[in-house]
C-alpha positions in Angstrom: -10.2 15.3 -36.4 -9.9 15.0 -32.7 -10.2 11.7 -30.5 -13.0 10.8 -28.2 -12.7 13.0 -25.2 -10.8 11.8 -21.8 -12.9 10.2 -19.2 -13.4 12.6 -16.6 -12.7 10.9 -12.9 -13.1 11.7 -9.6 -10.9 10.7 -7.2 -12.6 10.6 -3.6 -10.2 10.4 -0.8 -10.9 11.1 3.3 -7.2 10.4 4.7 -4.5 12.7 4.3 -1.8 11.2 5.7 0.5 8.9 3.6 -0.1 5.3 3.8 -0.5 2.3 1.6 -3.8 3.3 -0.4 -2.9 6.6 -0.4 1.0 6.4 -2.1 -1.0 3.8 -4.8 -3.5 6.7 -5.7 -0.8 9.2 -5.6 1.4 6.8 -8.3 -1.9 6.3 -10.2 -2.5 9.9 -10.8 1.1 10.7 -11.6 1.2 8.1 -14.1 -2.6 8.3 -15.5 -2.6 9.0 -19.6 -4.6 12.5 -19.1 -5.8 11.0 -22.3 -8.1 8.5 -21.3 -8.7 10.0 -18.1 -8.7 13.8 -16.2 -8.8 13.2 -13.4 -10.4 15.0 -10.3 -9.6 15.1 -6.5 -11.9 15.5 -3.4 -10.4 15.0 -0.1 -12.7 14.4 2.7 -9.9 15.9 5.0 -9.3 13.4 8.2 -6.2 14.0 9.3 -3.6 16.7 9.4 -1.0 15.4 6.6 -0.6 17.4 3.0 -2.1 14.3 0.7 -4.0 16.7 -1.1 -1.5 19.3 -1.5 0.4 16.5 -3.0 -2.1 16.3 -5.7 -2.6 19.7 -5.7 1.5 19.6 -6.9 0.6 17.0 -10.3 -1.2 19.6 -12.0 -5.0 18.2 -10.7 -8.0 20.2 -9.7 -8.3 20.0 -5.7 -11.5 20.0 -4.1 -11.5 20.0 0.0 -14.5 19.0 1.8 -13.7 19.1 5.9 -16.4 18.1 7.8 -17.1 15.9 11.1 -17.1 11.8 11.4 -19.6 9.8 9.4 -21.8 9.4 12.4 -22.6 13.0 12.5 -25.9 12.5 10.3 -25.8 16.3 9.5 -22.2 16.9 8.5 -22.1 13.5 6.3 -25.6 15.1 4.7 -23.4 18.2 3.8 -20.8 16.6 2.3 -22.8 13.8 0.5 -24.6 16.8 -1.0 -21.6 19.0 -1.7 -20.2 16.0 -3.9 -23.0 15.4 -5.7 -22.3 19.4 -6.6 -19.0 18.6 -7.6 -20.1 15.9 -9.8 -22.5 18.1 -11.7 -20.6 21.1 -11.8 -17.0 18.9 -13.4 -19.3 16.7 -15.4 -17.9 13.8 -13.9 -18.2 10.5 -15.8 -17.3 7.9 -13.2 -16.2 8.5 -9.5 -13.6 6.1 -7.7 -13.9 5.7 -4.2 -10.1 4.7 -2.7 -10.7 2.0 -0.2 -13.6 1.9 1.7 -14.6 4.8 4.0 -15.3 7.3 1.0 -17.7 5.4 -0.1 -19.7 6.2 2.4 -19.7 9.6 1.0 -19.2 8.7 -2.9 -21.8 6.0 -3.4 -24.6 7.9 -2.6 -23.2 11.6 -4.0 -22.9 9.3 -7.4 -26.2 7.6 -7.3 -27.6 10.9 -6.7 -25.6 12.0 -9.6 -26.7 9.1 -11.7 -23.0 8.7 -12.3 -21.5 4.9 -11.9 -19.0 4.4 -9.0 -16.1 2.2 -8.2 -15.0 0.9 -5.0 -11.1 0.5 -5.1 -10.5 -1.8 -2.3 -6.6 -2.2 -0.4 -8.3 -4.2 2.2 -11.3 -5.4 3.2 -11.6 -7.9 6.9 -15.7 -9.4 6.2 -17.6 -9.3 9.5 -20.8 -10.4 10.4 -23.0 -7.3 10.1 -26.0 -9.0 12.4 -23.5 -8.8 15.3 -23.6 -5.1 14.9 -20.3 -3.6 12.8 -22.5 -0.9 11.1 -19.4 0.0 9.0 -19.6 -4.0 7.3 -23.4 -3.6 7.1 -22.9 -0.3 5.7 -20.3 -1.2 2.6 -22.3 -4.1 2.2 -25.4 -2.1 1.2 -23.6 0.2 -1.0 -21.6 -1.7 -2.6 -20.7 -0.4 -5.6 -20.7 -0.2 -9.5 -17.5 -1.9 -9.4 -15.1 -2.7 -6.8 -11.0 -3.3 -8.1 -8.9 -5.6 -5.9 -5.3 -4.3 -5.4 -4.6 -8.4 -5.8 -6.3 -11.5 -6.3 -6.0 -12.4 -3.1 -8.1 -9.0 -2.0 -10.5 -10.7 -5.1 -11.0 -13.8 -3.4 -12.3 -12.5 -0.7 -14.6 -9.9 -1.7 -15.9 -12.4 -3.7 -16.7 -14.4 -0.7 -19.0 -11.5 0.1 -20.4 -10.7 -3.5 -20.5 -13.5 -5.1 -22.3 -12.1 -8.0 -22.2 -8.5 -8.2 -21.0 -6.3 -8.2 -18.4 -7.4 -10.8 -14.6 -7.2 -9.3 -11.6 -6.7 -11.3 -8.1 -7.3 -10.2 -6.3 -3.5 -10.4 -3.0 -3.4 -8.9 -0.4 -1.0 -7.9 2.2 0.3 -9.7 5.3 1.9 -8.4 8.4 4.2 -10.1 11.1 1.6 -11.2 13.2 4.3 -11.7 13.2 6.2 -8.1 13.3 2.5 -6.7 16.0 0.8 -8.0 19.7 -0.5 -7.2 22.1 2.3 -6.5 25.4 1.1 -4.9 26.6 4.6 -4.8 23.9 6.2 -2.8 23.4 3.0 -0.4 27.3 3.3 0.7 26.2 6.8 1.4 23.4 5.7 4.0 25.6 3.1 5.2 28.0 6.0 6.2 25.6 8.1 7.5 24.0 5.3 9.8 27.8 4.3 11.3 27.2 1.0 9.3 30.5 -0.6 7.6 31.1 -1.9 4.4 31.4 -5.5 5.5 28.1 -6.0 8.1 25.2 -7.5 7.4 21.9 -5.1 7.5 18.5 -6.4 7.4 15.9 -4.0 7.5 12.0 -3.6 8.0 9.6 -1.0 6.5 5.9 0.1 7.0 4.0 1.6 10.1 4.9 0.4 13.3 1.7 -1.7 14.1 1.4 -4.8 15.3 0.3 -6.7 11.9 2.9 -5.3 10.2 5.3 -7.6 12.9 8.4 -5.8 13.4 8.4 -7.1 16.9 9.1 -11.1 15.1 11.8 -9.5 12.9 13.4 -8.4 16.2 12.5 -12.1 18.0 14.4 -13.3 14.6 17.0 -10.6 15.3 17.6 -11.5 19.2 17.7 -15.6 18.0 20.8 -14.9 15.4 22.5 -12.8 17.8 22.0 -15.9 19.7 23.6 -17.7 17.4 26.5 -15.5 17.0 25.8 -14.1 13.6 25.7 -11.0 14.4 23.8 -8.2 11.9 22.3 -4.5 12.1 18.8 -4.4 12.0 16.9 -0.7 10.4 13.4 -0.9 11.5 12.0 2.6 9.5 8.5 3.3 9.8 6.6 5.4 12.2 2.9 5.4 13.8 0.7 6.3 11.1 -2.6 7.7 11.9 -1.7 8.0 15.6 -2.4 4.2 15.4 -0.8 1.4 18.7 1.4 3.8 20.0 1.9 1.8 22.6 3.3 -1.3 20.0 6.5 1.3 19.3 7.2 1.7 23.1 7.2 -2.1 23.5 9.5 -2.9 20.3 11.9 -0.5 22.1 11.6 -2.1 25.6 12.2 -5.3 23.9 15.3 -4.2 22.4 16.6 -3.4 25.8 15.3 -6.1 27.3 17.4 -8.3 24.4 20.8 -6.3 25.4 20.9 -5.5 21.2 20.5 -1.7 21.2 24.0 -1.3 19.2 22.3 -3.7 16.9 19.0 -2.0 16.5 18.6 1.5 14.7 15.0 3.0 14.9 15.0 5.3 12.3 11.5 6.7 12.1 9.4 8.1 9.0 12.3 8.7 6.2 11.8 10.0 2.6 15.2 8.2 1.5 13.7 4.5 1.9 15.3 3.6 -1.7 18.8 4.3 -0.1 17.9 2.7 2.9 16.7 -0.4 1.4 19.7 -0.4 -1.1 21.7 -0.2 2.3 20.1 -3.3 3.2 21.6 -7.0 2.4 17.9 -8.1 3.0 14.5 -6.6 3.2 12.2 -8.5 5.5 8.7 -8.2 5.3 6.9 -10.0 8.9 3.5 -9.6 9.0 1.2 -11.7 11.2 -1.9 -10.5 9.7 -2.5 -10.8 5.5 -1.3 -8.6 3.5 -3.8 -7.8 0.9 -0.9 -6.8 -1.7 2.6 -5.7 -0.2 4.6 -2.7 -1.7 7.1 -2.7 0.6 7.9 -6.4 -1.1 8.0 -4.6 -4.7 9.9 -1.5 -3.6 12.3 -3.8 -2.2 12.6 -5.8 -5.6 12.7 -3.0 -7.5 15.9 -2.4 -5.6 17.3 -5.5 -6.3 17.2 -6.7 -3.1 16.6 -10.0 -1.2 13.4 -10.1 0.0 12.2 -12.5 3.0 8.2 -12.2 3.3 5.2 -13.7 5.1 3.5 -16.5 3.0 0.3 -15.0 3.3 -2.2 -13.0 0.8 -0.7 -10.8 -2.2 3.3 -11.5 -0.8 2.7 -15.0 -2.3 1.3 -13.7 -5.9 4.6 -11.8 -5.8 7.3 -13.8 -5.1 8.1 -16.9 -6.4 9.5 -18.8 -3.6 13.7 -19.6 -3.9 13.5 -17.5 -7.1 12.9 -13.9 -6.4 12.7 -13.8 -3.2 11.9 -16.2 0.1 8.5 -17.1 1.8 8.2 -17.8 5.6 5.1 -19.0 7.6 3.5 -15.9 9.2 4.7 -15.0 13.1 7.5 -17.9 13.1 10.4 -15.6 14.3 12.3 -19.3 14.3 11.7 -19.6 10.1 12.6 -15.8 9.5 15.9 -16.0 11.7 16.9 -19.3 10.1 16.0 -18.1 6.2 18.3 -14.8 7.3 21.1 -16.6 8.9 20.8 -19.0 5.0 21.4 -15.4 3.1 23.5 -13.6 5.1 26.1 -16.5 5.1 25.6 -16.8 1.4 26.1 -13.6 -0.5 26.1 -14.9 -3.9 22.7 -16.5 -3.7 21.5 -13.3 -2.2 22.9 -11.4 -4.8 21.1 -13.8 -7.6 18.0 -13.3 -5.8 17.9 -10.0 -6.1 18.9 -9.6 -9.5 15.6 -12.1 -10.1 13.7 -9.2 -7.7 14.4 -6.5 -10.2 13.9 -8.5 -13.7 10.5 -9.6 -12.0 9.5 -6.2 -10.6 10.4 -4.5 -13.9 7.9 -7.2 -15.7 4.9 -7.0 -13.3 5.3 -3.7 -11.0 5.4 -0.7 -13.8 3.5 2.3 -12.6 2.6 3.2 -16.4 1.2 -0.2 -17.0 -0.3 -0.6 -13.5 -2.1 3.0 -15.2 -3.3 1.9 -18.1 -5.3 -1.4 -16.5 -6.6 1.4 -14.1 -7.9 3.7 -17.6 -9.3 0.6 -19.2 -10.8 -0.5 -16.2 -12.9 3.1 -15.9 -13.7 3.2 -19.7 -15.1 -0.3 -19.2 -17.4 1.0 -16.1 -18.9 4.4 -18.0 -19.4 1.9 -21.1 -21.3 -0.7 -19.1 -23.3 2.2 -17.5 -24.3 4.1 -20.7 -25.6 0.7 -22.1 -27.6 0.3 -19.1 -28.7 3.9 -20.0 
């Protein structure tokens, strides 16, 4: 006799380019039990990368729905409609919005529906809608079925703004421990390949170049040990997602100049070998100046086994235990960073313990299959709520 049938999902995406929420719903999907949920894709299509082709390549049903901005009434009409189709025609049970602009288009395509729907938020910055941010006033009205916070940090504050329903649930990310993890071989390689001996000191910074993300403190950091006369290479990898602050990645570059340490500095752009890179790193720095609502450049890094230096702000500080697996720094203090890489540089063997802390602890908490299966349970528990509300 056969089981209860999967959960049927729909996924409901509107970037394709690769950022943050997008690689965590890619890992989700690749590491869903098909099981408990089948899952469904509709991308909304802003943007010229291959996301959905990516999704397209784990076996899953691709819908495309191109169409203009939200504030073309007509064309968000369209495409509200056309998923409300989609829902009807796939029998979809639940549909989960990831982050917050596709649900402008999946909250009412589900109510329509009479299907429940989740808001899977990465990041959410509360502003006061009677001072006119129609998008606040917008997700404020919808809301949703259910939102999951990628941390509990994300939590806290969305409870600030619903503080009694919808009912939020803490989902978080997972990531492949086996793609990132130590590999001594391969990170000698990179080391050759970048000019970079055996015996320097690398730090290196990963994520878009933006100015939250504060690559241009790691390089204030960088310029102060130089100072100093411990002298390092810095990799700053990353490019301008989005098309977003162009003008940030010209300055980081003029400041390099400007600090005489362009033999020092290596801009190294948008890579697809960040696990070699980061193993070809001593430490991984992680400077943001604004919150991180989770951070998985943090647990890539530990899953490499590497010293990690982050911002003591948001979901960084639910994942490092400070002096254990890794090292805390107040946001924006390019003095703190540059003094807590100067401590690890000069002392290998408590670097090296650090990151062997990184990788027990990211094996324990960051697992993409269990990071899945609180995503599955999570869903069942939204259609069961819903078919008891009838």
């Amino acid at each position: 006799m056969s089981g209860p049938r999967p959960i049927r999902a729909l996924f409901v995406e509107s970037q394709t380019d690769l950022g943050g929420a997008q690689f965590a719903l890619l890992t989700m999907l690749q590491s869903l039990d098909r099981a408990r949920v089948a899952p469904v894709y509709a991308s909304l299509e802003f943007g010229a990368g291959d996301f959905a082709e990516r999704v397209e390549q784990l076996g899953i049903r691709v819908y495309r729905l191109p169409g203009g901005r939200f504030r073309n009434l007509w064309s968000t009409a369209a495409r509200i409609g056309r998923l409300h189709a989609l829902i009807r025609e796939e029998k979809i049970d639940v549909v989960l919005s990831n982050s917050g602009h596709p649900l402008f288009y999946a909250r009412p395509a589900a109510l329509l529906a009479r299907r429940p729907c989740v808001w899977w938020a990465h990041a959410y910055f509360p502003r006061d809608p009677l001072r006119g941010d129609v998008v606040a006033l917008t997700q404020l009205f919808l809301a949703a079925d259910s939102i999951f916070a990628n941390s509990e940090h994300m939590a806290r504050s969305l409870r600030a703004v619903y503080p009694e329903r919808p009912p939020i649930r803490v989902v978080r990310y997972g990531i492949d421990l086996a793609r990132h993890a130590p590999t001594p071989q391969t990170a000698c390689a990179a080391r050759r390949e970048l000019g970079i001996s055996p015996d320097e000191n690398v730090a290196g910074i990963f994520g878009r170049l933006q100015r939250g993300k504060g690559q241009h403190v790691f390089l204030e950091a960088a310029s102060l040990l130089e100072k100093n006369a411990a002298r390092a290479r810095y990799l700053i990898v990353g490019g301008s997602v989005f098309g977003l602050e162009p003008e940030y990645v010209a300055g980081l570059r003029r400041l390099v100049e400007e600090r005489g340490m362009s033999e020092r500095v290596m801009f190294l752009g948008q890579r697809t070998d960040t696990n070699e890179l980061m193993n070809a790193c001593d430490i991984v720095v992680l400077a943001s100046i604004e919150s991180e609502t989770w951070g998985l450049v943090v647990a890539e890094a530990m899953a490499a086994g590497r010293a990690v230096i982050a911002s003591a702000e948001g979901g960084p500080r639910e994942m490092i235990e400070d002096g254990r697996t890794g090292i805390l720094v107040p946001p924006g203090d390019a003095a703190a960073l540059a003094a807590a890489m100067d401590s690890l540089f000069r002392q290998p063997e408590r670097r090296c313990a650090l990151g062997r802390a990184a990788r027990l602890h990211a094996e324990q908490s960051f697992d993409r299959f269990r990071a899945a299966a609180v995503l599955c349970e999570a869903l069942e528990r939204v259609c069961e709520s819903h078919a008891r509300r009838g």
